[in-house]
N, C-alpha and C positions, 0 to 999 in steps of 0.2 A: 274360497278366498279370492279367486280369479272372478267369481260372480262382483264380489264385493267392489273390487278392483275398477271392474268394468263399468257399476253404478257410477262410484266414485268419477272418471274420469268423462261420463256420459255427463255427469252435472257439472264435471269442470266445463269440458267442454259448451255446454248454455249458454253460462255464465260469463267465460270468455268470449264469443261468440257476441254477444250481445251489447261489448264495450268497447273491442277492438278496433281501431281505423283499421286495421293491417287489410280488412278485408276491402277496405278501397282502395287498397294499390294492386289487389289481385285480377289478373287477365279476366275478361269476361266467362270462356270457360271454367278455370278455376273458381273462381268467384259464383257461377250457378252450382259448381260440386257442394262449395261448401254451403252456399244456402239451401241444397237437397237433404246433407247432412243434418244442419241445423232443423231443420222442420223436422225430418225423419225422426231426430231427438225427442224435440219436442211433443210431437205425435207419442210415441213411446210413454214421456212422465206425464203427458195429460192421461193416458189411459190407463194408467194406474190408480189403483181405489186410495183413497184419501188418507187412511191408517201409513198405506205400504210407501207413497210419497212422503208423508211426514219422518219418516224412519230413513229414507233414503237422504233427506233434509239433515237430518240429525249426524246421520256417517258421514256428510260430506263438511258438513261442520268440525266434526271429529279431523278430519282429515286437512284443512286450514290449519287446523291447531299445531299440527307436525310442524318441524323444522324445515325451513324449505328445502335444504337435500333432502331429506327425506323425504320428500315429497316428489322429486326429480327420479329417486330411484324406483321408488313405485308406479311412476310414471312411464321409466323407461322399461319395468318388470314385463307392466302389463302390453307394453309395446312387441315387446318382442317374444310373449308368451311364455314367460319364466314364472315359478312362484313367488310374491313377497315375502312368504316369512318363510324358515327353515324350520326344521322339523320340531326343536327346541321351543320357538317361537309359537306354534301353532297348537302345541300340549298347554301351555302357560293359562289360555282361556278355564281349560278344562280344569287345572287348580284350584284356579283363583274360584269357580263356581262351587266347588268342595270346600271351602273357608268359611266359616260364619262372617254373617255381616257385617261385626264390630270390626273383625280382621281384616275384609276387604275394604273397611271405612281408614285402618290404620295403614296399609299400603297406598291407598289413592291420596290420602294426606299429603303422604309423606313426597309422593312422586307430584303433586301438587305445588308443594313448596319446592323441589328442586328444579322446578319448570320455571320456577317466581323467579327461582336465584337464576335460572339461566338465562333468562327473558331481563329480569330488572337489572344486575349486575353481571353482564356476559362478561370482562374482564377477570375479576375477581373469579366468577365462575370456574372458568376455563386455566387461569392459574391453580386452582386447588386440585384441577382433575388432572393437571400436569405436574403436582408437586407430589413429593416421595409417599406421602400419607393422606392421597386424599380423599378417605373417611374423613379423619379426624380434622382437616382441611375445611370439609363440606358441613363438618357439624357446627363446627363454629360460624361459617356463613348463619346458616341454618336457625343458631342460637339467638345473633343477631337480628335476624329477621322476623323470628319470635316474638323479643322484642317489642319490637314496633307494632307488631300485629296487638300483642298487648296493651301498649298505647291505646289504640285506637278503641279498645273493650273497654274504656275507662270512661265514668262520669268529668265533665268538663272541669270541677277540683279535684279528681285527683289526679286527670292531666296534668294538671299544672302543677300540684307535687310532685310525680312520678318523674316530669321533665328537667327540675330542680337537682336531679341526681344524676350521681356520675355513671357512665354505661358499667361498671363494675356494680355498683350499689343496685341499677334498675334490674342486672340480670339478677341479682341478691333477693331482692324485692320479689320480682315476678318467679321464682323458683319457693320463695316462702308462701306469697300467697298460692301458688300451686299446692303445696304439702298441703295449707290446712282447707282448700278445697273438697281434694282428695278423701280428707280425713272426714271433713262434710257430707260428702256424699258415701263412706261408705254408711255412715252413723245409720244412710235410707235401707238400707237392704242388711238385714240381718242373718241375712246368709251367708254374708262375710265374715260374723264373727265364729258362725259354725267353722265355717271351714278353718279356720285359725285354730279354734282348739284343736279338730283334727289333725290339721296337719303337726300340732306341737307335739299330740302322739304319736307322731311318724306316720301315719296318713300317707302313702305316696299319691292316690290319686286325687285326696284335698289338695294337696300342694302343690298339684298342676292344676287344678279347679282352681284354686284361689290365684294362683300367677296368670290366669287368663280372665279373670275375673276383674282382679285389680286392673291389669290391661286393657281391659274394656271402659274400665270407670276414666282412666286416664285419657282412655279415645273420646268417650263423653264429654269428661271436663274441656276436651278443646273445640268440642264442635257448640259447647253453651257460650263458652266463652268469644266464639264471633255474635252472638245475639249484640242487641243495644240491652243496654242495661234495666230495662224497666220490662225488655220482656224477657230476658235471661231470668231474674226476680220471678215474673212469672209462671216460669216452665217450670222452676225448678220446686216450688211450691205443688206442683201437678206430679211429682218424681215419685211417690211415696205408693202410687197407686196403678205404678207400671214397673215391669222387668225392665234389666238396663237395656237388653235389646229396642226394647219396646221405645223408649225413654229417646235412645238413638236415632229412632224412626223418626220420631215427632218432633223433635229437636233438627232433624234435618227439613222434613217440611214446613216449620217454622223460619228455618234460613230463607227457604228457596220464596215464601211470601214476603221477609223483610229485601231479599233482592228484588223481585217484581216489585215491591212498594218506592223503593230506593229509584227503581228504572222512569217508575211515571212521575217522579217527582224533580228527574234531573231534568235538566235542559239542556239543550246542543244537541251536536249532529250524531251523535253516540244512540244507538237505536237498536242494539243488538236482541234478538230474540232468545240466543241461545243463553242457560244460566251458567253462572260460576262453578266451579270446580268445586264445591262444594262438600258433597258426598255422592257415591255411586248410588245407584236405584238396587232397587231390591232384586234378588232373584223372581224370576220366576214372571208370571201377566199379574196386573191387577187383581185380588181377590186372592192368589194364590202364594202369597207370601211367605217364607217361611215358618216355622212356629218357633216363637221365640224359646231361648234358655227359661229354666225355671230361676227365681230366684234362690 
């Protein structure tokens, strides 16, 4: 993690380095240190093979994303040769690698949208994490935010229906049309229905099968539901002939093309390389992916 650390703050350091005036008000010595510094840097990620820079690009992108104390403290970690994460902190990886993919797709969501609400509404935010319940605080943010993200899943009339109603009716609305999605999709995998009669026989391990099962479809239905509507139509058409794991996979590399597509279509000084927050990558290199659940 102090390797990790040390990348990190070699590409701040560049970066910095390479915008700053500060370095024209430094004394001539100091001012040759740091442009020994700076090359030295440089020298170092130019000699790195092409794979191992782009990974190093990607953590340091990761590492923007923090909060800027947070940022500061691992700044001053590695400054002063302490660890950043505690013991707690540094098992968390290892878990999360133990989870199937739908489940680390339904944690990254989730912590996805709580970055939204911290980032888009830092007031409201920061009052719910200070108020006596703030779960139930954070979920109605959360709810709200929903929402709109629904909005936006909509064909241009039923924008303009959807908006005609009152925020009590749209959350009404977008939790109906949830159910009979749900019930859509499970209609594709008839391994659901098994398990349902199992479990009606007391089945204890259908009845964990089907409660993670169902959980999966729910993590589904929200990653279809960012598509544009005419290609959500058509993934979901291609559903019948894949496991939901599978379905998840594809359903995410299909976001990550309508983002690239969205990117070269905008205009303005917005040019960012890295993608949205979208879904995690898969365990494992290329090729070695996990195997999916059966249906």
């Amino acid at each position: 993690m102090r390797c990790v650390a040390s990348i990190l703050v070699a590409l701040a350091l560049l970066l910095s380095l390479s915008v700053t005036p500060a370095a024209a008000q430094q004394s001539e010595p100091a001012k040759a240190a740091s442009d020994s510094r700076e090359a030295s840097l440089r020298d170092w990620f130019n000699g790195l093979g092409k794979a191992r820079q782009e990974e190093l690009k990607k953590r340091f992108r990761a590492f923007k994303h923090l909060p800027k104390e947070r940022q500061q403290q691992i700044l001053k970690a590695v400054k002063e040769g302490k660890p950043i994460l505690n013991e707690q902190q540094r098992e968390n990886p290892k878990k999360l690698k133990k989870l199937d993919y739908l489940e680390r797709v339904r944690l990254y969501t989730v912590a996805a949208e709580l970055q939204a609400l911290r980032r888009g509404r830092p007031a409201e935010f920061k009052a719910a994490m200070e108020s006596e319940r703030p779960a139930a605080e954070l979920q109605k943010l959360m709810l709200e935010q929903r929402v709109q993200m629904h909005l936006r899943s909509l064909t241009p009339a039923e924008r303009a229906e959807f908006a005609r109603l009152s925020p009590e009716q749209r959350r009404e609305r977008m939790q109906s049309e949830h159910k009979q999605r749900l019930e859509e999709l499970q209609g594709v995998y008839p391994r659901l229905a098994e398990l349902r009669e199992a479990a009606a026989r007391g089945d204890k391990e259908a009845r964990k099968e089907l409660r993670n099962a169902l959980a999966d479809l729910r993590t589904l239905d929200q990653l279809l539901q960012r598509l544009q509507p005419e290609k959500r139509k058509e993934m979901l058409a291609e559903l019948r002939d894949l496991s939901i794991d599978e379905a998840a996979d594809k359903v995410r590399r299909a976001l990550q093309d309508q983002w690239q597509k969205e990117q070269k279509d905008r205009k303005g000084p917005r040019d960012r390389k890295d993608p949205p927050r979208i879904a995690p990558e898969r365990n494992g290199k290329r090729g070695e992916e996990r195997r999916p659940r059966e249906q």
